[in-house]
Backbone bond lengths (Angstrom), bond angles and torsions (degrees), N, CA, C in turn:
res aa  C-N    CA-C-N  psi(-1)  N-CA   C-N-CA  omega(-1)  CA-C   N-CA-C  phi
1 X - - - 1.444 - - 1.528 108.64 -
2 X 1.058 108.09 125.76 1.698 110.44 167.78 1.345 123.57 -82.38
3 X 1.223 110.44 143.20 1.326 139.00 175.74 1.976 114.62 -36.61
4 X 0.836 111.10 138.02 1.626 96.44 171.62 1.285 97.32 -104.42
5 X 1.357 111.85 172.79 1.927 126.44 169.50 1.135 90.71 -119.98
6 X 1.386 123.30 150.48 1.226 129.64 144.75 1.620 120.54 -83.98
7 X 1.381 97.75 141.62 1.811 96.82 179.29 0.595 106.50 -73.25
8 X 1.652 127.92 167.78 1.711 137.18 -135.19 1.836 74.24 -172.31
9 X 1.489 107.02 116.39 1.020 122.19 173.82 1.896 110.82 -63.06
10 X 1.264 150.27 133.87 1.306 138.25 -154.99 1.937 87.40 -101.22
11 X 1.236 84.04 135.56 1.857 106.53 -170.20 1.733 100.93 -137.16
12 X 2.028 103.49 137.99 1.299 92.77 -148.21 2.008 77.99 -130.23
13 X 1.512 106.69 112.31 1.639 107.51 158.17 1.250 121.94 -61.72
14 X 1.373 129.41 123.97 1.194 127.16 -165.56 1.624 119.85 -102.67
15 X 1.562 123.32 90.55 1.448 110.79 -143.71 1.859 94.37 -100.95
16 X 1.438 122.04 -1.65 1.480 96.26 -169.71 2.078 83.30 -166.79
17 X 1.475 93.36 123.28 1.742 93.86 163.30 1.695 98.23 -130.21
18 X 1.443 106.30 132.11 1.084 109.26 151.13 1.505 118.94 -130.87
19 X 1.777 107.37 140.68 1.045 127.91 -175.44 1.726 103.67 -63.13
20 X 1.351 109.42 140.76 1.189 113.57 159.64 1.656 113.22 -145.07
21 X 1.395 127.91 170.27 1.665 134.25 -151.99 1.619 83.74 -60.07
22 X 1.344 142.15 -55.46 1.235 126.69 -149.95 1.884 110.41 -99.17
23 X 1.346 116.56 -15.10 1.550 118.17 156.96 1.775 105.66 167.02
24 X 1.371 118.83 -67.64 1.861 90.05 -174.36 1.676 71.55 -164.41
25 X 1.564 89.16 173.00 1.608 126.55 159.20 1.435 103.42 -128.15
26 X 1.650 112.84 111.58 1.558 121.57 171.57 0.934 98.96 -116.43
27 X 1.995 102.86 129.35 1.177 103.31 157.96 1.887 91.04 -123.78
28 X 1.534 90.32 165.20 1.250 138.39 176.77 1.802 152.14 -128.87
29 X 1.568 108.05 168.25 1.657 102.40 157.10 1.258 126.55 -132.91
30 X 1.838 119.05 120.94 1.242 103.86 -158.02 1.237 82.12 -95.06
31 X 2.190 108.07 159.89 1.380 113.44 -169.43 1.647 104.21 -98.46
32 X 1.872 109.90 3.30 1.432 105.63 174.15 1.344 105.90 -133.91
33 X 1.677 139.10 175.87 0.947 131.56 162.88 1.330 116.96 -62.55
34 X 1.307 133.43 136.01 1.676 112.69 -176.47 1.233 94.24 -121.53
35 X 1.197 121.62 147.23 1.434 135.69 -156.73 1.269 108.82 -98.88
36 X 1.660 128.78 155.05 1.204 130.19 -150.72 1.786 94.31 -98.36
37 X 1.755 114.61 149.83 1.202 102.44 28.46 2.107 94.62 -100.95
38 X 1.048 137.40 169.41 1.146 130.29 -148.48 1.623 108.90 -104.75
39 X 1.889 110.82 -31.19 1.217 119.94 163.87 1.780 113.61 -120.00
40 X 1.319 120.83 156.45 1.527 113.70 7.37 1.517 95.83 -88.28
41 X 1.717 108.05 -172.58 0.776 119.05 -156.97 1.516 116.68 -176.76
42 X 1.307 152.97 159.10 1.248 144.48 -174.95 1.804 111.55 -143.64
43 X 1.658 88.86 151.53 1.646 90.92 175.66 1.264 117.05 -110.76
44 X 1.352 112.49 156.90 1.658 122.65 167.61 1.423 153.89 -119.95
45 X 1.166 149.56 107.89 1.172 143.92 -138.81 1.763 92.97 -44.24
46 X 1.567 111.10 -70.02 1.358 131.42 -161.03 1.335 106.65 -135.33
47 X 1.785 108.52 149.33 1.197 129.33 -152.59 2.106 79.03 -70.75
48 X 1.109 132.94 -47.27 0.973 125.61 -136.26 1.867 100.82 -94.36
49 X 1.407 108.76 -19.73 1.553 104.16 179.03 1.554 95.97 -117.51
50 X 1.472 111.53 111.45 1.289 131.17 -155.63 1.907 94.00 -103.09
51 X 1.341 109.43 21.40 1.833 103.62 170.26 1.793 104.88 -71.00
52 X 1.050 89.35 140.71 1.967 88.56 170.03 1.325 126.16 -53.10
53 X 1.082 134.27 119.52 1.730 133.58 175.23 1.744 100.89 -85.15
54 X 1.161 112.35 -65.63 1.498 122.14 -163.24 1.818 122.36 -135.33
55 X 1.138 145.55 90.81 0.955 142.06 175.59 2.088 115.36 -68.93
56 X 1.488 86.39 133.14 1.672 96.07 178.11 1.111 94.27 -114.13
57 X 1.354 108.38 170.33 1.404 118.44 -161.10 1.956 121.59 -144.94
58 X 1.492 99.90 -50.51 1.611 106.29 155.54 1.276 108.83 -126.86
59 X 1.173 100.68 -179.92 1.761 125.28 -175.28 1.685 102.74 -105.11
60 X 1.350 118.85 110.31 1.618 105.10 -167.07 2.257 102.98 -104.03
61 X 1.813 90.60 -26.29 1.662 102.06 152.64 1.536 112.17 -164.24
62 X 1.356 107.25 162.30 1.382 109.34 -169.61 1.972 90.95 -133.30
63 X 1.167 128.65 107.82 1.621 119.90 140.88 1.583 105.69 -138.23
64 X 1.823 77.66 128.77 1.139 108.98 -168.63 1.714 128.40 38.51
65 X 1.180 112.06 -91.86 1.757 109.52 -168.43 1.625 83.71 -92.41
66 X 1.086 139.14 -27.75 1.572 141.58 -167.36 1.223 99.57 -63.89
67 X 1.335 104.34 148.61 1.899 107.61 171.51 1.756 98.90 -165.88
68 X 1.552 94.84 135.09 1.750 89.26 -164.75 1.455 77.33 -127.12
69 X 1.280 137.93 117.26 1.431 154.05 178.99 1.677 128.27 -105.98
70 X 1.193 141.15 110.89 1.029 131.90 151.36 1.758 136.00 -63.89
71 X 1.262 102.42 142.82 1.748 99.79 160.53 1.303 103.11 -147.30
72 X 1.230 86.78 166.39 2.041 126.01 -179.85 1.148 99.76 -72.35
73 X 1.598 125.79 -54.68 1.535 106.27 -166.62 1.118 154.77 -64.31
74 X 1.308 118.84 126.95 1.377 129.70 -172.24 1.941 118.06 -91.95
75 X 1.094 80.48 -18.30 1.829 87.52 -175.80 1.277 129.62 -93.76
76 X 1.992 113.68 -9.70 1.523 111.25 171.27 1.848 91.64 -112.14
77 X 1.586 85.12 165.86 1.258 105.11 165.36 1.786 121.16 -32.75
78 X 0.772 124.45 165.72 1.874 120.42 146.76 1.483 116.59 -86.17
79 X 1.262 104.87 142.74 1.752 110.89 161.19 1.502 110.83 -39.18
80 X 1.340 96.77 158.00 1.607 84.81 165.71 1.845 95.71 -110.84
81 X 1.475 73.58 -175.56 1.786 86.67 179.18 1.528 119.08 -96.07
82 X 1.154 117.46 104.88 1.352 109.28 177.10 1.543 118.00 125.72
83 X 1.873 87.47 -0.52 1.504 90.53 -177.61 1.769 103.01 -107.19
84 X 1.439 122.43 142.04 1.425 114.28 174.50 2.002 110.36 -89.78
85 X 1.345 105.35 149.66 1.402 106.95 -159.79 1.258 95.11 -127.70
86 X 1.310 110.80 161.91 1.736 114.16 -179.48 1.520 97.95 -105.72
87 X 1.804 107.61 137.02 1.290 92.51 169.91 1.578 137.38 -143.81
88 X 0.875 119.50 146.78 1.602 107.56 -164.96 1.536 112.97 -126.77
89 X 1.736 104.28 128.89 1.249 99.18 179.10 1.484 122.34 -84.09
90 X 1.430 97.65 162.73 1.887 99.39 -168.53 1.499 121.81 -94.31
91 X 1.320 137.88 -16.77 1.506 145.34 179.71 1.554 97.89 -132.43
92 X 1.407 101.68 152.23 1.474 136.31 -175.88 1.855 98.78 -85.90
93 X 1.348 92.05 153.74 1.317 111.55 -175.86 2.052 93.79 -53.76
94 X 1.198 118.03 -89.33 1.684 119.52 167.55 1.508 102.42 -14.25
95 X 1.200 141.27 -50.29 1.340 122.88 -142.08 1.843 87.73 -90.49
96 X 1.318 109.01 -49.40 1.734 102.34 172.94 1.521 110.95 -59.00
97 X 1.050 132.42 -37.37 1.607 114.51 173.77 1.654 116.37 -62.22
98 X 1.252 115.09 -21.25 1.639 110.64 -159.77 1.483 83.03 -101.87
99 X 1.414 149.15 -34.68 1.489 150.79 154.83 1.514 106.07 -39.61
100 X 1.549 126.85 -38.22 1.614 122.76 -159.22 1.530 87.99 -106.09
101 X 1.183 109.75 17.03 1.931 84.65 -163.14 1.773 88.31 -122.49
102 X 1.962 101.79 104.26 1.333 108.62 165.45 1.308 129.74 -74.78
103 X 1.387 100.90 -15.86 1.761 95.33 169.34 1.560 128.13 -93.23
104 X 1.490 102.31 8.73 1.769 107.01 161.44 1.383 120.79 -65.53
105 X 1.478 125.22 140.67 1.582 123.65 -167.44 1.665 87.33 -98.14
106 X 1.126 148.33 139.84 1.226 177.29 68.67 1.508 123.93 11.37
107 X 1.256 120.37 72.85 2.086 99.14 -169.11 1.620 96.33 -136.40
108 X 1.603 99.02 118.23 1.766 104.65 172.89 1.297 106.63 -76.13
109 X 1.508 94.78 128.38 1.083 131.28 174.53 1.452 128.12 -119.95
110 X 1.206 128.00 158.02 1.832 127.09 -163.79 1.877 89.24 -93.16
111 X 1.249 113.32 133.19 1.632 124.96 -175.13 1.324 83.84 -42.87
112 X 1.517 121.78 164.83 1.790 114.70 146.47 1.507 106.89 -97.89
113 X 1.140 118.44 164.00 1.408 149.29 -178.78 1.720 114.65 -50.43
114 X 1.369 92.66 -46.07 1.685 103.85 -153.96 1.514 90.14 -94.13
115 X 1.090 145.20 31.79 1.704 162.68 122.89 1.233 136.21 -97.49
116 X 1.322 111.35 116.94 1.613 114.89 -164.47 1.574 98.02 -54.61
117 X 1.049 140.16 -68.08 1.474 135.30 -152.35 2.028 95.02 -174.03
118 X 1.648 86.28 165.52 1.617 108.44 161.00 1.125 113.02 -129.18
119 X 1.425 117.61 -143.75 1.430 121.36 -178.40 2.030 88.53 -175.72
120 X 1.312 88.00 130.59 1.300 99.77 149.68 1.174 147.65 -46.95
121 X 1.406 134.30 116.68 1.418 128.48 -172.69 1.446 123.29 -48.08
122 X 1.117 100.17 -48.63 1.554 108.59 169.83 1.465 138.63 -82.55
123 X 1.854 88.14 -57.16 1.775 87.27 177.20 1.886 115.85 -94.91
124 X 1.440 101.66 26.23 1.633 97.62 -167.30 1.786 136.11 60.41
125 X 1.323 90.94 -27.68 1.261 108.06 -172.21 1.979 88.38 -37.10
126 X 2.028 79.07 169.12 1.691 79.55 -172.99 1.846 82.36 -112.68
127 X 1.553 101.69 144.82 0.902 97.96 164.08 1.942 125.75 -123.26
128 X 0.826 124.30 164.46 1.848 112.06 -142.70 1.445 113.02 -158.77
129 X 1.162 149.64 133.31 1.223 148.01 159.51 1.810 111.88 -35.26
130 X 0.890 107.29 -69.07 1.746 142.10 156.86 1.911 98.30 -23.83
131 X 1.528 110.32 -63.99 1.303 86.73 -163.01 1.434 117.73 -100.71
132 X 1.377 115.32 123.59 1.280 139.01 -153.63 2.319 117.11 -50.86
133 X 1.436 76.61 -30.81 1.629 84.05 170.44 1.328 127.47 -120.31
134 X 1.121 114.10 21.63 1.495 139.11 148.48 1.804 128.59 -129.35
135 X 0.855 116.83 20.14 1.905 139.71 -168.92 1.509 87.18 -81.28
136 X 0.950 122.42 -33.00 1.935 119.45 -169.58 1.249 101.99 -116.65
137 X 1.677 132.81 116.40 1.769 126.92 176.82 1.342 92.17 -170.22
138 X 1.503 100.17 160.27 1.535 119.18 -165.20 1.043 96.49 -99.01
139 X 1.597 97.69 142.18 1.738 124.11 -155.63 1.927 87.97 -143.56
140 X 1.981 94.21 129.20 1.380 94.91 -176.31 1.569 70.06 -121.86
141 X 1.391 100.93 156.97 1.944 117.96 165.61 1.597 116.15 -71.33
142 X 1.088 102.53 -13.52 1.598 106.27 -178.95 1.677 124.06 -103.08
143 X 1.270 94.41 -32.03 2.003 108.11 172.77 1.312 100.41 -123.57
144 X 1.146 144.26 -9.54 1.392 129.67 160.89 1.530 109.40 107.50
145 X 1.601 124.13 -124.14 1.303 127.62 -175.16 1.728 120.33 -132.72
146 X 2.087 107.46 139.45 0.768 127.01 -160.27 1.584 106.53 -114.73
147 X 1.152 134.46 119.24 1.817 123.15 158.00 1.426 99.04 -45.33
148 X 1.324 104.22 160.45 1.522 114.89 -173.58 1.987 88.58 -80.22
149 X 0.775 123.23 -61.79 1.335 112.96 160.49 1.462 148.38 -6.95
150 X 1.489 94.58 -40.36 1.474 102.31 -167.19 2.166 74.88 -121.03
151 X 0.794 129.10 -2.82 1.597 114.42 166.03 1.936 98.72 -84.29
152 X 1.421 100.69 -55.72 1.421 106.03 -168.53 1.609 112.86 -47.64
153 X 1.454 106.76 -15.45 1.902 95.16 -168.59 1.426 83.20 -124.63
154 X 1.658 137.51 -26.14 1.564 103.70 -175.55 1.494 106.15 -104.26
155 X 1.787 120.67 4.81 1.502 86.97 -168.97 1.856 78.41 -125.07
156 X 1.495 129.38 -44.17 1.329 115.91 -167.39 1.855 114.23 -74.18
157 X 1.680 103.16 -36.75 1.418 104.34 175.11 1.543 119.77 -83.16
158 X 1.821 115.07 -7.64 1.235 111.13 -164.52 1.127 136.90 38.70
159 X 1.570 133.34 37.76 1.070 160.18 -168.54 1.942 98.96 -40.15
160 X 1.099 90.88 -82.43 2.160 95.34 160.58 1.054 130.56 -24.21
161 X 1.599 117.07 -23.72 1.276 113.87 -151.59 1.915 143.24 43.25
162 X 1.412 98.33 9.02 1.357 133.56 151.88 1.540 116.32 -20.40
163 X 1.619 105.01 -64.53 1.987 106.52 -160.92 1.487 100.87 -106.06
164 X 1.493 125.81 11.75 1.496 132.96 151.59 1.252 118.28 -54.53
């Protein structure tokens, strides 16, 4: 019988932010391996008050426990330095490939009928013939289905900066 591990929530020392015109360069030490894909992603004061502190956004280097991170944001505070943060990433391995992948064809379409429901790659949402503000969303044959929402800011506005 094998051994179990217990999970070890991934917690990120924050040794250097610098501000730049469009939001920061953080680097850091995470105290676990955190599993890909690694951005984006957000930090937290405490495991237990799960409000957003800091959103990251790319990976600018990764060795080993090191992680030197960019973000976009302009509207929260900065980390500070010296404080460790809890952190959790925000999209699934699938949802960043069907975001990076410029040669997927993209065409909104009305759910069909003869399928109970999907779910969005990104925001989960369910999407459904039935439900009236998701009944219409972009459907690629290769990653499946998008709210017009979560196409409009990750694949036409590139919000991530991902399909640059």
């Amino acid at each position: 019988m094998s051994e179990r591990t217990e999970y070890t929530e991934p917690r990120i020392l924050i040794t250097s932010v610098e501000p730049t015109i469009t939001g920061a360069i953080v680097e850091g030490i995470a105290n676990a391996n955190i599993g890909e894909p690694i951005c984006p992603g957000i930090l937290f004061k405490t495991n237990d008050d799960l409000s957003w502190t800091y959103e990251l956004h790319r990976v600018l280097e990764k060795n080993e426990s090191r992680l030197k991170l960019e973000s976009f944001a302009l509207t929260t505070s900065l980390p500070v330095v010296g404080t460790t943060y809890f952190y959790r990433g925000l999209l699934t391995k699938s949802a960043i490939e069907a975001i990076t992948d410029k040669t997927s064809q993209w065409t909104l379409v009305t759910h069909p009928n003869d399928e109970e429901h999907a779910h969005c790659l990104i925001s989960f949402e369910e999407i459904s013939a039935d439900h009236s503000e998701n009944s219409k969303a972009y459907f690629s044959e290769k990653h499946g289905w998008l709210t017009k929402e979560s196409y409009e800011k990750y694949i036409a506005a590139d919000i991530l900066k991902l399909r640059s």
